[in-house]
N, C-alpha and C positions, 0 to 999 in steps of 0.2 A: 504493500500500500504506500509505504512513505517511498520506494523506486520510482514508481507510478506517479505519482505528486513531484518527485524530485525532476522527472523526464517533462510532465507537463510545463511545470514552470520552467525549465531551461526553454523547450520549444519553443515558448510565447517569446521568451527574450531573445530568441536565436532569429526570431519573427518580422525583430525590429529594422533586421534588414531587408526585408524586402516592404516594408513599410516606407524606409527608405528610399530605395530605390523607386518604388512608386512614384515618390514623389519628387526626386529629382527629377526624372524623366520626363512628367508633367511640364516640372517647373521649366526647365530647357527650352518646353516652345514658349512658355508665356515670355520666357527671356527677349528669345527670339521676336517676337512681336513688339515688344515693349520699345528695345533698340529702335526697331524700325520704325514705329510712332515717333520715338524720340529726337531721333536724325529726320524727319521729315519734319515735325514743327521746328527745330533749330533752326533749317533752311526753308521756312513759309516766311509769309508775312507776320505771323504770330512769332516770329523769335524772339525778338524783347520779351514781348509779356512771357514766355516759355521758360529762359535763360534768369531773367530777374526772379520772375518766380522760385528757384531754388536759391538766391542767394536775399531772398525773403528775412530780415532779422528777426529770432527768435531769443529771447535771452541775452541776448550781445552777439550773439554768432547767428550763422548763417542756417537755411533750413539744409543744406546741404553739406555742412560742416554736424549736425546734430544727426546727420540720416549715418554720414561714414562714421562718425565716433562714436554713435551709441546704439541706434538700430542694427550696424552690424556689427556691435558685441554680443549682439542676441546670435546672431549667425555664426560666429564664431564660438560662443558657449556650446549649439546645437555641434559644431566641427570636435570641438574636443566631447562633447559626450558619445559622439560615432567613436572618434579613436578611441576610448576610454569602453565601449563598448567591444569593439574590436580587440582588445588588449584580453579582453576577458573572456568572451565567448566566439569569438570572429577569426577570422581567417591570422592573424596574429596572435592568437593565445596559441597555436601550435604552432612553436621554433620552425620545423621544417618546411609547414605549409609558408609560413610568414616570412623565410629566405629570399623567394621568390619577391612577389609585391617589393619586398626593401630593397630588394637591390635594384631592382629594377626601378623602382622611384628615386636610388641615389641618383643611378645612373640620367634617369629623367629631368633630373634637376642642374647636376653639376655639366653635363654636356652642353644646355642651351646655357648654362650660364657664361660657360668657358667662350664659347661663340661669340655672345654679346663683349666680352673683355677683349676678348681679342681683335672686331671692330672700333671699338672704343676706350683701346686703354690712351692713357695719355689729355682723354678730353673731357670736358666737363659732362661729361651724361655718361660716363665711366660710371655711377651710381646706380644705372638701369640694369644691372646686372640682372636683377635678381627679378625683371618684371619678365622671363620665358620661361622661369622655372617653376611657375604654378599649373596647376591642371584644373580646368571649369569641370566640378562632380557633373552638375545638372546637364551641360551641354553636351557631355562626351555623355554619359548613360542616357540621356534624351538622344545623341544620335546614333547609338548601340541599340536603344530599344527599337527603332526602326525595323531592321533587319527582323524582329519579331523572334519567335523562338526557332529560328534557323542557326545561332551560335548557340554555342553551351550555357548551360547556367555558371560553371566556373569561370566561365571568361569573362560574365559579368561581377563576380566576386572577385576575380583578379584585377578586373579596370577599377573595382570599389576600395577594395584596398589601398592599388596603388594609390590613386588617387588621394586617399585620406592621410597615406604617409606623406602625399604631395604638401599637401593642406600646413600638415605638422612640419616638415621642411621651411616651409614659406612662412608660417608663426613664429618660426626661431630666425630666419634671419632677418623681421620685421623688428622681433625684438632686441638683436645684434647691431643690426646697421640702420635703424631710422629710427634714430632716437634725436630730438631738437630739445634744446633745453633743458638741459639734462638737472633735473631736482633731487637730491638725494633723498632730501627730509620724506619728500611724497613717495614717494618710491620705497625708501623705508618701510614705511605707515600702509603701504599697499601691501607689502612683503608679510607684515607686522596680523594684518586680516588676513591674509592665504595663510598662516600659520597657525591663527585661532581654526578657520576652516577646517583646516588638517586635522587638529587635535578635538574638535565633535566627530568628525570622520571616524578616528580613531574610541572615541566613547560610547560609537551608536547612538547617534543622535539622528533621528531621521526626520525631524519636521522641515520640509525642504523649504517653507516660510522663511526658515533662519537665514539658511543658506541664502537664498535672494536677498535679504535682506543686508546681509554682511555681504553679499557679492557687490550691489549697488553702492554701501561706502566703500568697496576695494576698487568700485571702478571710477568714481571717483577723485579717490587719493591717483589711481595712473594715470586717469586724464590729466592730473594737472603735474603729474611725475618728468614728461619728455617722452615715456617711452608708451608707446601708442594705447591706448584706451583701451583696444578689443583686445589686448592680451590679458586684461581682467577675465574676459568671456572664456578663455580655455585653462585659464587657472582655474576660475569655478569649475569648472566642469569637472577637474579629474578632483577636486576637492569633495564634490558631492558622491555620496555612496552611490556604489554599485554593486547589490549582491544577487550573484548570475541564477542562482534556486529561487529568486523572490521576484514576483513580476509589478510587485507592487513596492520595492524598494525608491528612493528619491530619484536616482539617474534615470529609472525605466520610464516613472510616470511624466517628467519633465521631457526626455526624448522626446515620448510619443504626444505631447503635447504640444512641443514646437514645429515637431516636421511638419504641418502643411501653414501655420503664420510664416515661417521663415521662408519657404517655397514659395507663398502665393503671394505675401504682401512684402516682407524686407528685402529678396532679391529685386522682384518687380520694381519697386521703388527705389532699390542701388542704380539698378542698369537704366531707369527713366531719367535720375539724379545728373547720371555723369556720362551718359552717351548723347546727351544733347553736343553733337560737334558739326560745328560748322562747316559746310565745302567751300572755302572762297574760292577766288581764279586760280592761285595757284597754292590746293590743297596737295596736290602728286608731287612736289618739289621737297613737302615735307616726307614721302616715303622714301626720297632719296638718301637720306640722312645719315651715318653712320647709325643713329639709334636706331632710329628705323629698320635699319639694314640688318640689324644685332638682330632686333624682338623676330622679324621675321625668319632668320636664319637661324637661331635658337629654337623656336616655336616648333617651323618647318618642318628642318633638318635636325636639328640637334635634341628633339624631341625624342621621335623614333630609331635616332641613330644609340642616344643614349638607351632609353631604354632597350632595345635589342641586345645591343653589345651586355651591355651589363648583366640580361637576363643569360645569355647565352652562356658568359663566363660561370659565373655560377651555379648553370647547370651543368656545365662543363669539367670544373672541378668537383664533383661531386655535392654539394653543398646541401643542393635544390634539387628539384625535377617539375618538369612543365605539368599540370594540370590535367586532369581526365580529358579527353576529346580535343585539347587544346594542343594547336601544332605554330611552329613558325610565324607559317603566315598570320597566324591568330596573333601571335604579338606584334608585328611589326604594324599590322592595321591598328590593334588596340596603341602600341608607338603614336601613329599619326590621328586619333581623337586625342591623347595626352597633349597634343600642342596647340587643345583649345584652350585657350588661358582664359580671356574676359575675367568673370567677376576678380579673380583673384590679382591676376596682371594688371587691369585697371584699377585696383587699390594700391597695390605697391606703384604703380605711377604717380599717383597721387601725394605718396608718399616722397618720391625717389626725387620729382622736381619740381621748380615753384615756378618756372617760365611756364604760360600761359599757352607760349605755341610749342612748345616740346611735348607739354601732358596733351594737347590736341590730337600731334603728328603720332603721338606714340598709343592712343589711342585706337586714330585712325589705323594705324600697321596692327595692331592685336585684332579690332575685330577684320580687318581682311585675312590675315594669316590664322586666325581660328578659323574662320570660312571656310577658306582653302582648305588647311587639315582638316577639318569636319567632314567634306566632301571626299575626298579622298580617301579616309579609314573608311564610311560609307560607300565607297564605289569599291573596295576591297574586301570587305565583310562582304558585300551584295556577292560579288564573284567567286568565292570562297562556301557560299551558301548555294552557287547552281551548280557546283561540281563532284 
């Protein structure tokens, strides 16, 4: 009886991935639409009212300074509750299963990044490194789900994975390298709440009230620390319990509570925020760019080339082994959706510079070079499905 109980509850929590996945997938077209809306009122007659509209003061800041700093710390708290999920019951709580996905999101991250450095060492957008080494969950499993169940289900647990080590990659060097104003005192006092956190964590204390509550002053103290606001959102997260036999512990019921506001209404509202970009005369002079040159070549190339190589090594030396039904070709398409960045790339833009036409151009080259790979892992996955 208590095996029975112990297996039901794990299933439910094992559950929360394809609850997930649901709902990236969803979320991927509303993305998609939302951009398109966006980029189309910029370039109407409605641009003003469109563009002012998000820099609307609220507070002393702007509505689009309140959407990135604190709506997507909600987005980011739901990021570290998947990995924190993942760590426990997901393709990452088995060592050997979870070789795979890691290396292959090292490899994912450090290749476009090495690309972009290597167009840009020496120049002031040398900083942008690190906007090819993110992976959009929702766009790439919105354009995987396409294909319908013609790939494996492990090859979607393998883009899920990689992807959310992607996620965690791109939070730590958010946190390393875009830091402005660096305040020790806040940043302290932030550190000072993730550690009261930890220690309820550790007492069983599960009123997940507290935790929001103590999350809200820790995000707080970061926002006004230097170092970005939303990495409050993944400290809470792995501070909140998560007990893998309890479907009703604090991590499970706040997951399953955010996945479709974070899907339907904070991406929506990220990608409405900051895809309003303008086409002047001469918008294609900005893709010319070395940054430009970097994100695409990164994204591109250095997406699938990393991930491949990486994955390959690894299975090569023993390490790892490819997935049930999953061959080659299945990574190197699954490679080329990893070089849909968007939401994540245009937040480290955002981050990375403060000229006005850089975060445009740069912009502009992620959602074309996500395009492009999106299509592409899709016309390969299609082909790979009629054979």
């Amino acid at each position: 009886m208590v095996a029975r109980s112990i297996r039901k509850n794990y299933k439910k929590v094992r559950n929360l991935f394809f609850d997930f996945f649901e709902s990236e997938k969803a979320s991927g077209f509303l993305l998609i639409a939302c951009t398109a809306f966006s980029i189309m009122l910029a370039n109407s007659s409605s641009r003003s009212m469109y563009i002012g509209m998000w820099h609307y003061e609220v507070l002393g800041h702007s509505l689009q300074y309140w959407i990135n700093d604190g709506l997507m710390a909600i987005f980011f708290l739901l990021i570290g509750l998947e990995i924190e999920r993942e760590l426990y019951v997901g393709e990452l709580s088995n060592r050997h299963n979870a070789l795979l996905p890691i290396a292959a999101a090292i490899g994912g991250m450090a290749t476009p990044a090495l690309f972009h450095f290597l167009l840009n060492r020496e120049t002031a957008t040398v900083h942008g490194a690190g906007i090819p080494m993110a992976t959009d969950i929702a766009f790439a499993l919105g354009i995987l789900s396409l294909v319908g169940n013609k790939v494996p289900t492990s090859l979607k647990i393998f883009l899920t994975a990689l992807a959310i080590i992607d996620d965690l990659g791109a939070i730590i060097v958010i946190a390393l390298f875009y830091v402005t104003d660096f305040s020790p005192m806040y940043f302290a006092s932030a550190l000072a709440i993730f550690g009261l956190l930890l220690l309820l964590n550790r007492c069983n204390m599960n009123r997940l009230s507290v935790y929001l509550i103590l999350g809200g002053i820790m995000w707080f103290f970061m926002l006004n620390s230097g170092v970005h606001a939303t990495i409050a959102g993944v400290l809470l997260a792995f501070a909140i319990p998560f007990r893998k036999i309890r479907n009703n512990s604090p991590s499970y019921r706040l997951q399953h509570f955010l996945h479709k506001p974070v899907a339907f209404f904070i991406m929506p509202i990220f990608a409405l925020a900051n895809t309003g970009i303008t086409l002047a005369g001469n918008w294609a002079e900005g893709l010319a760019t070395p940054n430009s040159l970097g994100i695409f070549a990164g994204l591109l190339a250095g997406k699938p080339l990393g991930i491949l190589l990486f994955s390959y090594l690894s299975v090569k030396v023993g390490l790892t082994k490819l997935p049930n039904h999953v061959g080659w070709k299945h990574i190197i398409s699954v490679g080329f959706l990893g070089g849909i960045g968007f939401t994540m790339s245009i937040f480290i833009t955002l981050l990375a510079f403060g000229d006005p036409a850089v975060v445009e151009s740069s912009k502009l080259s992620i959602l074309f070079t996500s395009m492009l790979s999106g299509t592409i892992g899709y016309i390969l996955l299609t082909r790979q499905s009629t054979t």
